[in-house]
N, C-alpha and C positions, 0 to 999 in steps of 0.2 A: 141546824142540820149540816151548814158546812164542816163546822166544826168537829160533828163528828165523823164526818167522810176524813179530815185531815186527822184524827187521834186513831182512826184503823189503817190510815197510810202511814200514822207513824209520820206525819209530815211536821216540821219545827215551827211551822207557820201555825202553829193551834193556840199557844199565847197570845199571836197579837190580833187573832180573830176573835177569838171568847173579850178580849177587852174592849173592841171595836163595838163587838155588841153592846158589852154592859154600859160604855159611857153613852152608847146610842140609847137606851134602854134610860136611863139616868136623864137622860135632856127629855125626855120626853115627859118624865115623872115629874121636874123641873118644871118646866111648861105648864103642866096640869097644877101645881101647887099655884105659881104667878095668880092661874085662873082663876084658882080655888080663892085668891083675896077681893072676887067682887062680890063672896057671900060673909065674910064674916063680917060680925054682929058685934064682937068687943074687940076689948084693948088685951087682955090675954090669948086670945087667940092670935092675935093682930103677931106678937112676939111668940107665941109658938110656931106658928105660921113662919116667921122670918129666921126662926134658927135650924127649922127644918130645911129652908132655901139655902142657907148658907151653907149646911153641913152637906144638900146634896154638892153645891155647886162646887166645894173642897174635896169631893169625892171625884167630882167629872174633871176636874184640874188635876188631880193624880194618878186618873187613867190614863189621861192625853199625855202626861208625864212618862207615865210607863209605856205606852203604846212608842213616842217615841226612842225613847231606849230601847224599844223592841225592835224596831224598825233598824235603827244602827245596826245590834247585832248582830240580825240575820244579813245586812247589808255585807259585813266582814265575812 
Protein backbone atom coordinates (compact mmCIF):
# COMPACT_ATOMS: atom_id res chain seq x y z
CA UNK A 1 0.00 0.00 0.00
CA UNK A 2 2.93 2.34 0.57
CA UNK A 3 4.18 1.69 -2.31
CA UNK A 4 1.63 2.71 -4.04
CA UNK A 5 1.01 6.01 -2.21
CA UNK A 6 4.98 6.66 -3.22
CA UNK A 7 4.34 5.56 -7.36
CA UNK A 8 1.27 8.39 -7.31
CA UNK A 9 3.66 10.75 -5.46
CA UNK A 10 5.89 9.93 -7.99
CA UNK A 11 8.23 9.67 -4.87
CA UNK A 12 12.10 7.86 -5.77
CA UNK A 13 11.83 6.06 -2.72
CA UNK A 14 9.27 3.29 -4.46
CA UNK A 15 12.44 1.02 -5.51
CA UNK A 16 13.85 0.53 -2.26
CA UNK A 17 10.21 -0.04 -0.76
CA UNK A 18 8.89 -2.72 -3.28
CA UNK A 19 12.41 -4.54 -2.32
CA UNK A 20 12.08 -4.17 1.42
CA UNK A 21 8.88 -5.90 0.96
CA UNK A 22 9.92 -8.71 -1.43
CA UNK A 23 13.08 -9.78 0.73
CA UNK A 24 10.75 -9.40 3.79
CA UNK A 25 8.17 -11.58 1.77
CA UNK A 26 11.19 -13.96 0.85
CA UNK A 27 12.51 -14.53 4.68
CA UNK A 28 9.45 -15.47 5.45
CA UNK A 29 8.91 -18.07 2.54
CA UNK A 30 12.47 -19.08 3.73
CA UNK A 31 11.32 -19.83 7.21
CA UNK A 32 8.35 -21.68 6.13
CA UNK A 33 10.56 -24.07 3.85
CA UNK A 34 13.34 -24.66 7.16
CA UNK A 35 9.70 -25.83 8.68
CA UNK A 36 8.56 -27.65 5.86
CA UNK A 37 11.98 -30.15 6.63
CA UNK A 38 10.33 -31.76 9.78
CA UNK A 39 7.73 -33.46 7.35
CA UNK A 40 9.67 -34.80 4.75
CA UNK A 41 9.70 -38.51 4.24
CA UNK A 42 12.78 -39.13 1.69
CA UNK A 43 16.05 -38.35 0.40
CA UNK A 44 14.79 -36.59 -2.90
CA UNK A 45 12.76 -34.33 -1.34
CA UNK A 46 15.32 -33.85 1.45
CA UNK A 47 17.62 -32.14 -2.00
CA UNK A 48 14.53 -30.56 -3.53
CA UNK A 49 13.86 -29.07 -0.51
CA UNK A 50 17.58 -27.77 0.08
CA UNK A 51 17.97 -26.14 -3.58
CA UNK A 52 14.82 -24.51 -3.17
CA UNK A 53 16.53 -22.93 0.45
CA UNK A 54 19.34 -22.00 -1.41
CA UNK A 55 18.04 -20.40 -4.37
CA UNK A 56 15.58 -18.55 -2.06
CA UNK A 57 18.37 -17.45 0.22
CA UNK A 58 20.57 -16.20 -3.19
CA UNK A 59 17.64 -14.26 -3.89
CA UNK A 60 17.23 -12.54 -0.35
CA UNK A 61 21.20 -11.83 -0.62
CA UNK A 62 20.52 -9.89 -3.77
CA UNK A 63 17.73 -7.92 -2.62
CA UNK A 64 19.78 -6.76 0.50
CA UNK A 65 22.33 -6.25 -2.32
CA UNK A 66 20.14 -4.07 -4.20
CA UNK A 67 18.22 -2.46 -1.39
CA UNK A 68 21.67 -1.12 -0.36
CA UNK A 69 22.66 0.31 -3.48
CA UNK A 70 19.36 1.81 -3.25
CA UNK A 71 19.86 3.23 -0.22
CA UNK A 72 23.26 5.11 -1.40
CA UNK A 73 21.61 6.53 -4.32
CA UNK A 74 19.05 8.21 -2.95
CA UNK A 75 21.38 9.15 -0.11
CA UNK A 76 23.50 11.30 -3.15
Amino acid sequence: MKSFIYWIKKNDAIRLELAQGIALALEFKLGGEVLRTVVVREWAELGILGAIITLRAALTFLIHWEIKNEEKALEK
